[in-house]
N, C-alpha and C positions, 0 to 999 in steps of 0.2 A: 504494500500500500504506500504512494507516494505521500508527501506532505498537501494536505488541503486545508486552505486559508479562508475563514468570512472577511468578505469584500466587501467593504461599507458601500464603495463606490457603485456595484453592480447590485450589492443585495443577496448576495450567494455564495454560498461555498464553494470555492474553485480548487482548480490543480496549485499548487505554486511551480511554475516555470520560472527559472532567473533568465535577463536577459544576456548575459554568458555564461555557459557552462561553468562548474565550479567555481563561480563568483557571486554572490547577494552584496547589494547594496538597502543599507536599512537609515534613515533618516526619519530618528524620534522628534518631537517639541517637548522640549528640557524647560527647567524654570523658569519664570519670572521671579525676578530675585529681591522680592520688595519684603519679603518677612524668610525668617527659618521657615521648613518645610514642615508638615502633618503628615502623617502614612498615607492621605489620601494623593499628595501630590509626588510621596514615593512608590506607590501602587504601578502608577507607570511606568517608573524605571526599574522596579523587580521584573513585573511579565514581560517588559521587552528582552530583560537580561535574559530569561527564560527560552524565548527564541531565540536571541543569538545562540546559546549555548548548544541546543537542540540540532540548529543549521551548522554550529562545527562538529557538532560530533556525528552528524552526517554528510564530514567531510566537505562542507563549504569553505573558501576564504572569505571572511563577514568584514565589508566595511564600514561600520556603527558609528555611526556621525547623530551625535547629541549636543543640539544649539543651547545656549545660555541669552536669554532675552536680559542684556543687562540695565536696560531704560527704558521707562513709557510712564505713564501719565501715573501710576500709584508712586514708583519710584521718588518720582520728582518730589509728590507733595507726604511722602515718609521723609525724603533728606529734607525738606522744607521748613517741617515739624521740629527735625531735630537739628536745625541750623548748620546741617555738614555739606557739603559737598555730593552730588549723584553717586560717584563712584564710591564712596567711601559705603553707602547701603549697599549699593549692590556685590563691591568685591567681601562682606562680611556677610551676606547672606549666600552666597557663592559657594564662599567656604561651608558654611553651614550644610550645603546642599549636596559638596562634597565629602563630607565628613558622615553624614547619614547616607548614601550610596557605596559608600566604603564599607560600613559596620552592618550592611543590610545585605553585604556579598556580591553588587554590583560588579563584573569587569570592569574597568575603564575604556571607555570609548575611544577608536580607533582618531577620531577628531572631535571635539567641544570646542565650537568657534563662540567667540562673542559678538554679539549682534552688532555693537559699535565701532568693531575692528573691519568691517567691509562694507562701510557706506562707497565706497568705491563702486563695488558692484553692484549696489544698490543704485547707483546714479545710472549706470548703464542699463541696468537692465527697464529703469521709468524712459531712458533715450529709446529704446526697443520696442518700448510702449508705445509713447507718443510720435515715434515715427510711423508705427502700424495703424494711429488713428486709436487706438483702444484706451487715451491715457491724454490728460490735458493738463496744462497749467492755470490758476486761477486765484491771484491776489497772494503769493508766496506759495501755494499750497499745488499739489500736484495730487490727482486725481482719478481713480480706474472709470471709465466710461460703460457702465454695466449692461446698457441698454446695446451696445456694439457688440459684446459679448450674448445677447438675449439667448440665441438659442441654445445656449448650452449654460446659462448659470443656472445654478440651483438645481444641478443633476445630482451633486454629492448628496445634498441635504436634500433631495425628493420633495425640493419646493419650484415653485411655480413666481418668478419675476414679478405678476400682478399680485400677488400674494403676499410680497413682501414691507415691510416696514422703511421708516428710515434707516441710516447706515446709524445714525447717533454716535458717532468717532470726532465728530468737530462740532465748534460753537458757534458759527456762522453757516449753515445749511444755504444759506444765501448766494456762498460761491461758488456749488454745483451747478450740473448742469439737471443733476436729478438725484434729491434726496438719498438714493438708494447706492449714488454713485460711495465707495468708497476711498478713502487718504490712502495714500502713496507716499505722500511727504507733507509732513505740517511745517509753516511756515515760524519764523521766530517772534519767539514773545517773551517778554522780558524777564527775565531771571533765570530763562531755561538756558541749558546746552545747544548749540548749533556746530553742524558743518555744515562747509558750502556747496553749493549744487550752481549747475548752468540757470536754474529757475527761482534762486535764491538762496539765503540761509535758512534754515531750519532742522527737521530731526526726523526720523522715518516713522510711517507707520507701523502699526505692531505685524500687519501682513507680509509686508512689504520683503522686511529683513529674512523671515523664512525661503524662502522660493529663491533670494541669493545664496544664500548657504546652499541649500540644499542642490543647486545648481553649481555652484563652484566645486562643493568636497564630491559630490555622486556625479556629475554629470548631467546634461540637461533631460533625461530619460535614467532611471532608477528605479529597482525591485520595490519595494516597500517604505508605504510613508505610515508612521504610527504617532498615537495619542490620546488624550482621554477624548471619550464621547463630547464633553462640552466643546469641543475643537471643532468639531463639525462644523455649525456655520457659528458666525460667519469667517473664522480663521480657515479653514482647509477649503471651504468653496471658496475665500477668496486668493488663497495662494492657488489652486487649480487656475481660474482666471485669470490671471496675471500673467500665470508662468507659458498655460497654453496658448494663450493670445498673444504672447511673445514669440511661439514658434516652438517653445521647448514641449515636450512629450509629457514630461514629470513624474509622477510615481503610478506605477501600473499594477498595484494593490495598495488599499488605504486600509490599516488595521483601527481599532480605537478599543479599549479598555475601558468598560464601566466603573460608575463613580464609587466612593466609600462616602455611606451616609451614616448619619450619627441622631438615632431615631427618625429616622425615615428623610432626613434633611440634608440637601450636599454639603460636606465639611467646608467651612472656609473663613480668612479670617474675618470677614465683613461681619459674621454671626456670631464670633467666637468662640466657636464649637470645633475649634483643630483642638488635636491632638498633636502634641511634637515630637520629635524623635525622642531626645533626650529622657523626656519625660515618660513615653513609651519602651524606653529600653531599660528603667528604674521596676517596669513590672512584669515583663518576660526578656532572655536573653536576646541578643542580635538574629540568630540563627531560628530561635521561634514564632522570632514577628516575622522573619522572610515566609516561612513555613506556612503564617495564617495569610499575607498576603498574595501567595501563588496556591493555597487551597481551594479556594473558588474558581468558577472556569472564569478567564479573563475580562470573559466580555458580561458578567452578570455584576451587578451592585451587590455591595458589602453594607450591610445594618451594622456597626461597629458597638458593641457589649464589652463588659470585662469580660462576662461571663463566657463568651464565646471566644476572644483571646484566649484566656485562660484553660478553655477546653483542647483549640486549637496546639497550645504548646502541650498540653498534656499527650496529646496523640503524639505529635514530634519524640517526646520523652519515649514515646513505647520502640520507637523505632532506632531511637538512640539506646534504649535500654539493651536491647539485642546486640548491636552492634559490639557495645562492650562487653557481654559477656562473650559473646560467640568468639570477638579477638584476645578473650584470654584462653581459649580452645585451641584456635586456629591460627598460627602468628606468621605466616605465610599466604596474604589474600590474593587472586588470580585477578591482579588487573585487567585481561585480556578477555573475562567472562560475559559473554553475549549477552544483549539486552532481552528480556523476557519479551514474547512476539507481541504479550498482551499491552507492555508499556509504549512499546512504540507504535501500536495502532494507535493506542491512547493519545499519544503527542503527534501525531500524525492526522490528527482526525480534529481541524483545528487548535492544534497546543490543550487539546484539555488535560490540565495534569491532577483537576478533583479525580479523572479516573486512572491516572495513573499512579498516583498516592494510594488508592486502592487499590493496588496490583501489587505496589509495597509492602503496604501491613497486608495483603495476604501472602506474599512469601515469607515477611517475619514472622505469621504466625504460624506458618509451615516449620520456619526458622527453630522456633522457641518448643516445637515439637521434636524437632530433631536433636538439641539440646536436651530436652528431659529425657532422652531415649537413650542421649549419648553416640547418637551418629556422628561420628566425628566427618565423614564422608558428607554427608547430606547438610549438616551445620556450614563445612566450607563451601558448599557449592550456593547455598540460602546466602550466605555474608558475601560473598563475591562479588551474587546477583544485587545486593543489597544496597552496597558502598555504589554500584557503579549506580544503579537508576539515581541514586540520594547525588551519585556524582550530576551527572545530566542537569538535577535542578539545582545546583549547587547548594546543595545540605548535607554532603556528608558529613557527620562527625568529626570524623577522623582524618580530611584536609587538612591542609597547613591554615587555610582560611581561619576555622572552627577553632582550630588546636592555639591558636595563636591571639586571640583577640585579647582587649583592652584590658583585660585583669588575669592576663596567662601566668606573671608574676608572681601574683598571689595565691594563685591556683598552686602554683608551683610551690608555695609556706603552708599551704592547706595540707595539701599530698603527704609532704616530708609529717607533718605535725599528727596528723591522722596518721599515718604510716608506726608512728613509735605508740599511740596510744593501741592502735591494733597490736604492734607486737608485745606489750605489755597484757594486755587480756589473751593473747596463745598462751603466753607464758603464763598465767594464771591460770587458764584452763590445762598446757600439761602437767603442773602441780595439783590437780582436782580445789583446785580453791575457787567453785566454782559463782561462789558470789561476788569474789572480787572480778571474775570475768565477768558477771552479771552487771555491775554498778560501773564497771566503765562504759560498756554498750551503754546503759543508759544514761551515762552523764553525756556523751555525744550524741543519741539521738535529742537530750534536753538541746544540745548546741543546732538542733537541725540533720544531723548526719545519721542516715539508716546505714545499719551495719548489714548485709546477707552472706550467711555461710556454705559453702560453696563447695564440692567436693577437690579443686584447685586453691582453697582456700578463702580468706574472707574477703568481700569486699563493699565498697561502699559507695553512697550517693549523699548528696544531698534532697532534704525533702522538700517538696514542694506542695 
């Protein structure tokens, strides 16, 4: 079974063809960098990392070009608030941005351009416009001509032109030529940032800077354009517009990832109802908020709960629990073990990895039977198949990823510290003193630490 994608753009589940052979080009919409992030605006960079990993480990070369919108109209009036400078918001929530796609197991993207580093291209590609008639100048401001484009806007978004609204991107509607027309370039106004253009000074629209990037790092014709559902319109019909009407082909599948709402409401900061990384990662590990945000199929909305957090890691834990014992059995895993037929339909069958998580915990719990049996045979061939699926969405355990994050340190004081308290309760138990073996177990599970005894000997967790 090949790889098949839902195509926002056609409405259907297609084949994925790349337009070269072992090549994908994948051009996400990355931040707007006016606050830290919430899981809901890391949600998209988890499932797209999901795909890329998927497409290399079916042997693709992936070029993941993830934009950074470092300016527009919230930016301005947060640095405004806070009497700094634009860049100074944007390159501190950047980082921010960068630092929770780090801890959440994101790859690093092949390019992350910033929006204000190619107003260049930006300028050429509004000349490419307004030479073809699709693009005008008017009182500073530069402008897509929508109606030039009629037959084919609003195919993405399955709207109908007469149907539509004003563009409401500027405060003078006055200098269109039709309400619906949308900015290409805002003119300058005082206290803001400007470069300059042939048609004046001012600063790009938020459409505008997509469709150059994406054009400069992929190519004017590219595999896949992704991002959340709210992207649809009027951001992705109107980079589609722009870019087609300029000549370029642009992306010949458009993925989007449903939203994460927070009782039934889209997360966001206007409402106050984010959630932040940091603050999310004080109540499950790194590893198990990735886990609860690639458990849902991508394109479905997340209702966000503790409660279902917290079930979510709990399922993580079973499949980590396995892992660990099974590799104090087996200390030789066959990294070369074939993917189960049933995972990779799974992922194959638009990226759904709710069913492939289920193809997991049922081979750990094949796993955790073969264990009780003592098949040492059957234990290694479960853990194999185990690590590598957990590899593909990047959650295995036992990566350098995993093994290595922000408190490895300590982990490492913990080990040592547990380690002596455990050999001290053996050595109470082979003297039969067997209460003193009793009251150390329980002065470390008082500490949080379940002890289990093991026929390889003891070992232990923390509880959660």
């Amino acid at each position: 079974m090949s790889l098949n994608l839902y195509d926002t753009s056609t409405r259907t589940v297609r084949e994925f063809v790349p337009i070269e052979p072992g090549r994908v080009s994948i051009y996400l919409c990355g931040a707007t960098v006016q606050a830290p992030p919430h899981i809901g605006h890391i949600r998209s960079g988890v499932n797209f990392d999901v795909l890329r990993r998927w497409l290399t480990r079916d042997g693709y070369d992936v070029t993941f070009c993830r934009n950074v919108t470092d300016l527009d109209d919230k930016i301005i009036r947060v640095a405004a608030d806070e009497g700094v400078p634009w860049f100074v918001v944007a390159e501190r929530n950047q980082r921010a941005f960068t630092w929770a796609y780090d801890q959440l197991g994101c790859l690093p993207p092949t390019v992350e351009p910033r929006a204000m580093g190619h107003v260049p291209e930006m300028t050429e590609l509004m000349r490419r416009l307004i030479d073809k008639g699709h693009a005008y100048a008017s009182g500073g401001d530069v402008y897509f001509d929508v109606r030039s484009y009629a037959d084919h806007y609003g195919k993405l978004s399955n709207q109908k032109l007469e149907n539509m609204l004003a563009a409401g991107d500027t405060d003078i509607d006055s200098a269109k030529r039709d309400p619906r027309d949308f900015a290409l370039w805002k003119g300058e106004k005082p206290g803001e940032p400007t470069w300059p253009t042939p048609w004046g000074r001012g600063r790009p629209g938020w459409h505008l800077e997509c469709s150059a990037m994406a054009t400069k790092y992929l190519g004017g014709t590219f595999d896949i354009h992704g991002g959340g559902v709210d992207l649809i319109f009027p951001h992705h019909e109107n980079e589609i517009a722009q870019s087609q009407a300029a000549g370029d082909g642009f992306a010949r599948y458009w993925m989007h990832n449903g939203m994460l709402q927070l009782g039934g409401t889209k997360m966001s900061k206007s409402l106050g109802n984010s959630l932040l990384i940091p603050e999310m990662l004080r109540k499950v590990r790194p590893v198990e908020l990735r886990y609860y945000l690639i458990a849902a199929h991508y394109r479905s909305s997340i209702d966000y709960s503790d409660e279902s957090l917290q079930e979510s890691a709990a399922g993580y834990r079973r499949l980590e629990g396995f892992v660990s014992r099974a590799a104090e059995v087996i200390h030789d895993v066959d990294a070369t073990a074939p993917l189960p037929q049933a995972f990779v339909d799974a992922l194959n069958d638009d990226l759904n990895v709710s069913q492939a998580l289920a193809v997991i915990h049922e081979v750990v719990r094949e796993g955790n039977v073969a264990l009780a049996q003592g098949n040492k045979e059957q234990v290694a061939r479960h853990l194999a198949e185990t690590q590598t699926m957990l590899g593909v969405l990047g959650l295995d355990p036992r990566s350098e990823q995993w093994r290595n994050t922000g408190d490895s340190g300590l982990r490492e004081v913990v080990d040592a510290l547990i380690a002596v308290a455990l050999e001290q309760r053996q050595a109470a138990r082979a003297r039969k003193d067997y209460a003193a073996a009793d009251a150390i177990r329980d002065q470390l599970a008082a500490a949080g630490v379940v002890v289990e005894d093991t026929p390889t000997g003891p070992r232990w967790e923390l509880a959660r």
